[in-house]
C-alpha positions in Angstrom: -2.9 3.9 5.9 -1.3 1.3 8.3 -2.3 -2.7 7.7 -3.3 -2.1 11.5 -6.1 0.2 10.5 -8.0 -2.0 8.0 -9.3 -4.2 10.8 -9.6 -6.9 8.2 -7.9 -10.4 8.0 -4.8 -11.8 6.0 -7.2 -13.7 3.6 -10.0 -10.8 3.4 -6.7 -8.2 2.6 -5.2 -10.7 -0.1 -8.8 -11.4 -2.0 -9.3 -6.9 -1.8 -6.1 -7.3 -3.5 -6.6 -9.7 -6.2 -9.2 -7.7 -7.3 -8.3 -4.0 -7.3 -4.4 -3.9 -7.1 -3.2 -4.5 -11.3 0.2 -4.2 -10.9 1.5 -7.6 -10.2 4.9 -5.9 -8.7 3.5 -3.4 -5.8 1.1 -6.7 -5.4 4.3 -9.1 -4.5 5.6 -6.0 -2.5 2.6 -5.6 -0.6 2.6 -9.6 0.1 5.4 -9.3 1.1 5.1 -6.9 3.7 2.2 -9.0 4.9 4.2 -11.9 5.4 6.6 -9.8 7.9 9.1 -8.6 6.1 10.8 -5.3 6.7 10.8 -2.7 4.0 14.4 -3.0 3.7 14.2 -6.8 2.8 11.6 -6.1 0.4 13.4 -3.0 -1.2 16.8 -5.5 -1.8 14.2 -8.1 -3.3 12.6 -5.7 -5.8 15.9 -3.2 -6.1 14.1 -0.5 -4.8 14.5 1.7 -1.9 13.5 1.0 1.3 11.0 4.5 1.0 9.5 3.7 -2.4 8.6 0.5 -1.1 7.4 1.9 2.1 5.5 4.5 -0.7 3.8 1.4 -2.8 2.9 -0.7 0.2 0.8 2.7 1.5 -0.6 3.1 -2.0 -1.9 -0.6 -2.0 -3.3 0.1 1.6 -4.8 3.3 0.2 -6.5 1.4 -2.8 -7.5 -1.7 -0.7 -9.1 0.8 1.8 -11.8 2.3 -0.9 -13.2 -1.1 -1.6 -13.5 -2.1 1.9 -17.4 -2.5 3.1 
């Protein structure tokens, strides 16, 4: 799942995530990514690599993606 796929707004994506993402960490990460940074400025932010960061962001997209109507 791409952020481009959701066809849903900045505001609408943040609220989705709120509610169903727990883990405040892949949250920030996934803000993050919202916000335009690459996945190798947020992998040096969180000390992760650039792919497990590229991994959580998808799995947020995944889990936002269920609860979308």
């Amino acid at each position: 799942m791409r952020l481009n796929e959701l066809n849903i707004s900045k505001p609408e994506l943040v609220e989705i995530a709120e509610s169903w993402i727990f883990n405040t960490r892949n949250k920030n990460i996934l803000y993050c990514k919202l916000d335009g940074d690459t996945y190798e400025e947020i992998a040096e932010k969180f000390n992760l690599s650039p792919q497990r960061t590229k991994e959580i962001v998808k799995e947020c997209l995944n889990k936002i993606s269920k609860h979308i109507q």
